[in-house]
C-alpha positions as CSV (number, residue, x, y, z in Angstrom):
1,X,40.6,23.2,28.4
2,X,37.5,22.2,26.6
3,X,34.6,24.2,27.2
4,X,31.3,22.5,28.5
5,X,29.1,23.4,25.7
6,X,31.5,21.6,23.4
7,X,31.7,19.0,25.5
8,X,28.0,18.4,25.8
9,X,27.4,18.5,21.9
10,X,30.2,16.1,21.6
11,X,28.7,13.5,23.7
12,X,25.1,14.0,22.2
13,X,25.8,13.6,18.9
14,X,28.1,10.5,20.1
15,X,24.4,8.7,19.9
16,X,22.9,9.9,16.5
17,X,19.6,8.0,17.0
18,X,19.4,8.9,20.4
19,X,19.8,12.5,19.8
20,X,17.5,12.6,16.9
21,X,14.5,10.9,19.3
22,X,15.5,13.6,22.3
23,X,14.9,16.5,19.1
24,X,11.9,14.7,18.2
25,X,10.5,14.3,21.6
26,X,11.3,18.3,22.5
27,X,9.7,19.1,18.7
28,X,6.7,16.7,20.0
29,X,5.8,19.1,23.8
30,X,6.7,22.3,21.5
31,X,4.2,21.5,19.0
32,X,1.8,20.4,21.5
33,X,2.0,23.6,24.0
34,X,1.9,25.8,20.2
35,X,-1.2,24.1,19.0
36,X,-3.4,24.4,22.7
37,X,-2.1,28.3,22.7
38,X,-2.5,28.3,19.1
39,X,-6.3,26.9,20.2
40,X,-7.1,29.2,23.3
41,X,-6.2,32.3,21.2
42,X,-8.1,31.3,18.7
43,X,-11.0,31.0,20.9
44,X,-10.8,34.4,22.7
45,X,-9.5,36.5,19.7
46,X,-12.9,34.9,17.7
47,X,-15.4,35.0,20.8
48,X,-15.0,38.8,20.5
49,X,-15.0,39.2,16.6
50,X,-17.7,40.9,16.6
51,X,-17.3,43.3,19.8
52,X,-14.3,44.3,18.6
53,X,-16.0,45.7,15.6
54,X,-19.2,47.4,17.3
55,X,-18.8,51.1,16.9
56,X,-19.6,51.9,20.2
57,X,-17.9,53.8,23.2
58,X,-20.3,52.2,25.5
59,X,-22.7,49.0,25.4
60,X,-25.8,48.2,27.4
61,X,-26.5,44.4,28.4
62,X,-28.6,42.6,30.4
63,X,-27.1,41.7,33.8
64,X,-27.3,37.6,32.8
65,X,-25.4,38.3,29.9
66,X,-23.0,35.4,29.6
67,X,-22.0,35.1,25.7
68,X,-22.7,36.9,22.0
69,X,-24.3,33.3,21.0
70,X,-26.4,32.7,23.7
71,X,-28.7,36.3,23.6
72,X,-30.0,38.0,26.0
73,X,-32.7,41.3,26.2
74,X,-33.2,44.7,27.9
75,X,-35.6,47.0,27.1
76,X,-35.1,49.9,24.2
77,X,-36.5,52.7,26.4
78,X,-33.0,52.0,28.0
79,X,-31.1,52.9,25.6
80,X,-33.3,56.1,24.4
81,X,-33.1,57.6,28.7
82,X,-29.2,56.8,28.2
83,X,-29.2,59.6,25.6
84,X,-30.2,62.2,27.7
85,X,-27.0,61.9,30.3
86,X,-24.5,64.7,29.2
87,X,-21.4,63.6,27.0
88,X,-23.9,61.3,24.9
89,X,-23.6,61.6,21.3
90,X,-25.9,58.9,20.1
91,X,-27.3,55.7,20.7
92,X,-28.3,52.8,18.2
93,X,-30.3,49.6,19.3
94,X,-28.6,45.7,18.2
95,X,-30.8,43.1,17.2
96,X,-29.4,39.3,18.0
97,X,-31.0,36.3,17.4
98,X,-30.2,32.4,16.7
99,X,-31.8,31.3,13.3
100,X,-32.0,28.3,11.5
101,X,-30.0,28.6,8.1
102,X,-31.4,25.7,5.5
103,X,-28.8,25.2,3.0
104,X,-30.5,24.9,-0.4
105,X,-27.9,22.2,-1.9
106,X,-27.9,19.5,1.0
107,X,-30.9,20.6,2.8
108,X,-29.7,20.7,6.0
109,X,-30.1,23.4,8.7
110,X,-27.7,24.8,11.0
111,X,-27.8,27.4,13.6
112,X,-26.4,31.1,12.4
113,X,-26.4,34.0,14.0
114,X,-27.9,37.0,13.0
115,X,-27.6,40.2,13.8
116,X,-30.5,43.5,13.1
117,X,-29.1,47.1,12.7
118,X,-30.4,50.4,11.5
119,X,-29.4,50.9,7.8
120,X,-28.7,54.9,8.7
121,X,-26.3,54.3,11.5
122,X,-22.8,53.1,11.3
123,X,-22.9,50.0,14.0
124,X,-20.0,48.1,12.6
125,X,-16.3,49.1,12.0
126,X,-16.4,46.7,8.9
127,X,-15.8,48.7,5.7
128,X,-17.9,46.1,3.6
129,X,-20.9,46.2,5.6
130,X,-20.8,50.1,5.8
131,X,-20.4,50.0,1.9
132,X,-24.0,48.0,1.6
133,X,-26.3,49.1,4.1
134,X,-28.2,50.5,1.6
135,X,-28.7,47.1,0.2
136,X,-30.2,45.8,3.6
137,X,-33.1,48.4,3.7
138,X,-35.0,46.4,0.9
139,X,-37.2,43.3,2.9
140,X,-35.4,40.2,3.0
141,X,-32.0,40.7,2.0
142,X,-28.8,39.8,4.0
143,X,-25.7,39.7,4.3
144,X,-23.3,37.1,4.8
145,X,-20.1,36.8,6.8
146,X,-17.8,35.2,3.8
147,X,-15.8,33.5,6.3
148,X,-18.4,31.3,7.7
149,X,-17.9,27.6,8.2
150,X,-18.5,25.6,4.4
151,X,-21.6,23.5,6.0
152,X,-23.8,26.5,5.3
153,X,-23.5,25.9,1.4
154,X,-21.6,27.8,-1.3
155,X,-22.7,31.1,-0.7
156,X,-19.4,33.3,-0.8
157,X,-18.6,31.5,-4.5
158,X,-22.0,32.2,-5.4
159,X,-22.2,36.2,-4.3
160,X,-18.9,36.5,-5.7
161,X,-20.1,35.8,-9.1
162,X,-22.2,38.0,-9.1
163,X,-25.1,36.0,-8.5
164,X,-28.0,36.3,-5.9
165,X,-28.1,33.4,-3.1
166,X,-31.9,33.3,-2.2
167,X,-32.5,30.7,1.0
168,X,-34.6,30.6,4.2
169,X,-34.0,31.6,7.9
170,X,-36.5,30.2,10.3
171,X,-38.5,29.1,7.7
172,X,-38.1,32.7,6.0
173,X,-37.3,33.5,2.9
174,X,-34.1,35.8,2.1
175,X,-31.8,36.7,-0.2
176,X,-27.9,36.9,0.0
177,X,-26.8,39.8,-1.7
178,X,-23.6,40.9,-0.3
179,X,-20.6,39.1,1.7
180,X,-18.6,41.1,4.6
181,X,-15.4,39.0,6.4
182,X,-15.6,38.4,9.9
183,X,-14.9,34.8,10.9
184,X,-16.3,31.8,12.5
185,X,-15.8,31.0,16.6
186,X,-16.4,28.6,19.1
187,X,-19.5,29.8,19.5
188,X,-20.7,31.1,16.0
189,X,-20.1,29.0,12.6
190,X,-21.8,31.5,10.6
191,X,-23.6,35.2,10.9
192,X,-25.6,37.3,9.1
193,X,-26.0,41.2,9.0
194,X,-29.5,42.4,7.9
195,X,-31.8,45.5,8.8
196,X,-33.6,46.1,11.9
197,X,-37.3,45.9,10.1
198,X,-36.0,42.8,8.5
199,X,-34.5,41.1,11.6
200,X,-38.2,41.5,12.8
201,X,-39.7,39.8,10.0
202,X,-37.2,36.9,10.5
203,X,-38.1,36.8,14.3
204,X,-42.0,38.0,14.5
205,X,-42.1,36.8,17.8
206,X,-39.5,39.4,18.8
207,X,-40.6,43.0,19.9
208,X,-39.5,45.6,18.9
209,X,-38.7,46.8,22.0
210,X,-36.8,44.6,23.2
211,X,-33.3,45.0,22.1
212,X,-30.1,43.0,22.3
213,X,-27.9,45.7,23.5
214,X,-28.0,49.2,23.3
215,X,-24.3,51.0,21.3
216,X,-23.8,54.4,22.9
217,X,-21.2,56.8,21.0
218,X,-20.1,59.8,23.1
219,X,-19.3,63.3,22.2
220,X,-15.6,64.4,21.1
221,X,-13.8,64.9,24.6
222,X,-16.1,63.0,26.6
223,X,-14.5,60.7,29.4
224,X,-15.8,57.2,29.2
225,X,-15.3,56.2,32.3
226,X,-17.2,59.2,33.8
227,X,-19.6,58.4,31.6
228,X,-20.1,55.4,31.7
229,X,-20.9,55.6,35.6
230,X,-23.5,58.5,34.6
231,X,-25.5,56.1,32.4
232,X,-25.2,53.5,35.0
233,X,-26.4,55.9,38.4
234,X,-29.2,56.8,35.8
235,X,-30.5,53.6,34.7
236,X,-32.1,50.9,36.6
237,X,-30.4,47.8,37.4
238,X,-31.9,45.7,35.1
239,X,-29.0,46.4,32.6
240,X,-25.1,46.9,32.8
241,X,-23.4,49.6,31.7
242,X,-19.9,48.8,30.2
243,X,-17.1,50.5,28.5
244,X,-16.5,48.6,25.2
245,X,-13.6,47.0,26.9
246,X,-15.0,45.7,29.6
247,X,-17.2,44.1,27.2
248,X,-14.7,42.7,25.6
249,X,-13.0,41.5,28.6
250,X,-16.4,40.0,29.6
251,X,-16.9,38.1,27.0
252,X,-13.3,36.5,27.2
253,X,-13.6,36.1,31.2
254,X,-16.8,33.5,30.2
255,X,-14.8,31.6,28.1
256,X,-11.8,31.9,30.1
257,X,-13.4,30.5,33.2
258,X,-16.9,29.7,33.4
259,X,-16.8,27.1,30.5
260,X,-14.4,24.2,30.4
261,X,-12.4,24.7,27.7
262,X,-10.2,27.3,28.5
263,X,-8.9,24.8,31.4
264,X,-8.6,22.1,28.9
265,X,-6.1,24.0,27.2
266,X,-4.4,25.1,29.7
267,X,-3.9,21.4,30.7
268,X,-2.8,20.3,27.5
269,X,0.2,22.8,27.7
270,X,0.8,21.4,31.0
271,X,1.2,18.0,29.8
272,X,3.1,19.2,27.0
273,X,5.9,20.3,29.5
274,X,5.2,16.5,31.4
275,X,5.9,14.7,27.9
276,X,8.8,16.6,26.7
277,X,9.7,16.9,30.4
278,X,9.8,12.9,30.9
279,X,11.7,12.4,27.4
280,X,14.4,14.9,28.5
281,X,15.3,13.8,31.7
282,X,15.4,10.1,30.4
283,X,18.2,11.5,27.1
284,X,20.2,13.3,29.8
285,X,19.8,10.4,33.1
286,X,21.0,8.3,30.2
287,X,23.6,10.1,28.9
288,X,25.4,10.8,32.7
289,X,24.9,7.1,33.4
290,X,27.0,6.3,30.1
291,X,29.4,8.6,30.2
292,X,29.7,8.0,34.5
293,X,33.5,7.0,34.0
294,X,34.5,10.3,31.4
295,X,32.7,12.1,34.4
296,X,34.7,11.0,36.9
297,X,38.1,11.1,35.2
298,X,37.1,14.4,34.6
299,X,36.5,14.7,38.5
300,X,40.2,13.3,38.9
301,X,42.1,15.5,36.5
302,X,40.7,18.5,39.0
303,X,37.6,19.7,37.3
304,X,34.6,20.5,39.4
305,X,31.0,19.8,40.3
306,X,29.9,23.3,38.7
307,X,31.5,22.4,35.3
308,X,29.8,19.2,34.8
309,X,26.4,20.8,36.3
310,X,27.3,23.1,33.5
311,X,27.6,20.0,30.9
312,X,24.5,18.8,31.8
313,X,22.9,22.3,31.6
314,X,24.4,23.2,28.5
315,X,23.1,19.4,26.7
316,X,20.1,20.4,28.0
317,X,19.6,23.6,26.2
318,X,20.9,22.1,23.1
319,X,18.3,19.6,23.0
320,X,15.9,22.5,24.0
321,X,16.7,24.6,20.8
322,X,17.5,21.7,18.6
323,X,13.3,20.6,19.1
324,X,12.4,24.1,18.8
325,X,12.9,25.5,15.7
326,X,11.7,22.0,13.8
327,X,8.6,22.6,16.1
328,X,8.1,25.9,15.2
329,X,8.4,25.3,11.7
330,X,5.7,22.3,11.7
331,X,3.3,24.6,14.0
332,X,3.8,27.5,11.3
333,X,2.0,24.7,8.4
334,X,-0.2,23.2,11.5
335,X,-1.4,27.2,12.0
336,X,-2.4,27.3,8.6
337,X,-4.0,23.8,7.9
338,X,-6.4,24.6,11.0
339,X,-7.3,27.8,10.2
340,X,-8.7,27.0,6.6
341,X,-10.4,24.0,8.1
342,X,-11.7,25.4,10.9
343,X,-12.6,29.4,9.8
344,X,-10.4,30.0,13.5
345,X,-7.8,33.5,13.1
346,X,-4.6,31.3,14.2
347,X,-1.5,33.1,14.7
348,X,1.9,32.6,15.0
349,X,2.8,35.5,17.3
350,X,6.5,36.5,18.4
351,X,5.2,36.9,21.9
352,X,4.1,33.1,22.1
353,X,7.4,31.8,20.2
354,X,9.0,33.7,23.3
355,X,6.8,32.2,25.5
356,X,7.3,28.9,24.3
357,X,10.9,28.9,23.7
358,X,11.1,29.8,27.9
359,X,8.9,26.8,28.6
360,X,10.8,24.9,26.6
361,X,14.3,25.9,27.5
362,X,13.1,25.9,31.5
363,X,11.6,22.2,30.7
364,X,14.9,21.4,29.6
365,X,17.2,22.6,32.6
366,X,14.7,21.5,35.0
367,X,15.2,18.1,33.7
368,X,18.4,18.2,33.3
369,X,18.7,19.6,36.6
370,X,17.1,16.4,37.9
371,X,19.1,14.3,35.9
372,X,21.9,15.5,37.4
373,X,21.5,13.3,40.4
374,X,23.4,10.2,39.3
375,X,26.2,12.9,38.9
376,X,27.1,12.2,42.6
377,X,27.9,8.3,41.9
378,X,30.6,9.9,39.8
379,X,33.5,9.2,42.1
380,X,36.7,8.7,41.2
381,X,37.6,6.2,43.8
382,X,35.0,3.5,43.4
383,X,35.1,3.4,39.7
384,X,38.8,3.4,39.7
């Protein structure tokens, strides 16, 4: 007695050219649904670069905060009357502001992001920018995050060699003098790190006062939670209090839902699984429809319903992993091609290949479970 998944290979690969355009079509919707997860990872791993690197236990915002690239203001007194609740350690003020960044080879200006700390505390869990704060405490010099999108000039090549990169910022001169890797985002194509007195000389229409967000470190022990809702029964409500987390997770929650984008890719997995649905269901409705006698001699020799339901099932998951492993592999050199054209951290995770491979083998048996319709015209008596 043969056994259905031989059976089912043996009538796919009966039609070579048909079997090679039902691989390519299932390598087409895995490809597709890689590349938009590929895309809305990318999006909220790199919307919260740089909150993920804040050393901070605890961040104060404004209550219309909506994104990092977009900044918003609450007052420093804040942050100096959050010091005082108990299980505080310290506190240290962030400067944000949009600048204009004039390339010195093309001329052109684009928007970068730039970001004001105080040289003597440790705001940033990035060993490079720890490693040169020193260098930021003398007026007008930066630095400059190396993985920035190429539009805003050579500067990495340039710092690497040793050389000083001197440009403006809002029509203010500075000097590039060190390089620290962070990464470009939807949001962000390029930032800068500089000192708190020079963030002011950049912006001198900004107060010092007025503050960004406030980065609260508590004491060994402390619970952040308890905290947290200290600072918060303290303070007016003219900021929020949040644990780093929930900062995190409100910066991904925007991007997530109050912005189109995260919908869009969300659809375009959803049509990934339409496409390679369509293309599988019209291999398999196909195949039963050519192979309708062989099915119902099969019928007549005593065989029943659940073994060809089985065939179809079985073709189906063979055309399910024969798509996804050559669409794995072209989303592996995809991955890579986008991320050094783009600046975005894309990566080929083991949790999305599972993910995928599900969606792919569940597009599969779904279709072939449809497909398995024109199974019932498989009688023996009116084909015989």
């Amino acid at each position: 007695m043969i056994s259905a998944g031989r059976l089912a290979w043996l009538q796919l690969r009966r039609q070579k050219i048909r079997l090679a355009v039902a691989f390519a079509g299932v390598g087409f919707a895995v490809v597709l649904m890689f590349m938009q997860f590929g895309f809305q990872d990318a999006l909220f791993r790199s919307s919260v670069n740089v909150h993920q690197k804040l050393v901070a236990d605890i961040v104060l915002i404004h209550p219309n905060y909506n994104f990092l690239g977009f900044p918003t203001s609450i007052s420093r007194r804040r942050l100096y009357q959050a010091l005082g609740i108990d299980g505080v350690a310290s506190v240290t003020p962030l400067y944000t502001g949009l600048g204009r960044w004039r390339n010195p080879i093309s001329g052109a200006a684009r928007t970068i992001f730039v970001m004001g700390i105080d040289p003597a505390a440790e705001v940033f869990d990035i060993p490079e920018v720890n490693a040169q704060r020193e260098t930021i405490r003398y007026p007008d010099v930066v630095l400059y995050d190396a993985l920035s999108r190429p539009e805003f000039g050579p500067v990495a090549e340039i710092v690497k060699a040793g050389k000083d990169f001197t440009t403006e910022v809002t029509g203010h001169a500075v000097t590039v003098k060190g390089l620290y890797p962070l990464g470009a985002s939807f949001g962000i194509d390029a930032s800068c790190v500089t000192s708190d007195m020079n963030f002011l000389r950049m912006f001198p229409q900004h107060e010092p006062g007025i503050i960004s967000a406030g980065l609260v470190r508590l004491r060994p022990g402390a619970d952040v939670t308890a905290v947290r809702n200290a600072i918060a029964a303290a303070l007016p409500n003219d900021v929020d209090v949040l644990t780093k987390q929930e900062y995190v997770t409100r910066e991904i929650r925007y991007w997530a839902s109050a912005t189109p984008i995260g919908y869009v890719f969300s659809f375009g997995v959803a049509m990934g699984l339409v496409v390679g649905s369509i293309i599988v269901y019209q291999i398999l409705f196909t195949d039963i429809g050519d192979h309708l006698a062989e099915y119902a001699t099969l019928k007549a020799m005593g065989y029943r319903n659940r073994f060809l339901v089985a065939v179809v099932l079985m073709e189906g998951m063979i055309l399910a992993i024969g798509g996804y492993f050559p669409g794995i592999g072209l989303c592996y050199w995809l991955y890579g091609v986008t991320e050094s054209a783009t600046k975005l951290p894309m990566r080929l995770s083991a949790e999305r290949g599972a993910l995928v491979f599900g969606l792919t083998a569940a597009m599969c048996v779904v279709s072939g479970l449809i497909a398995m319709r024109k199974l019932r015209a498989a009688d023996p008596a009116e084909i015989f």
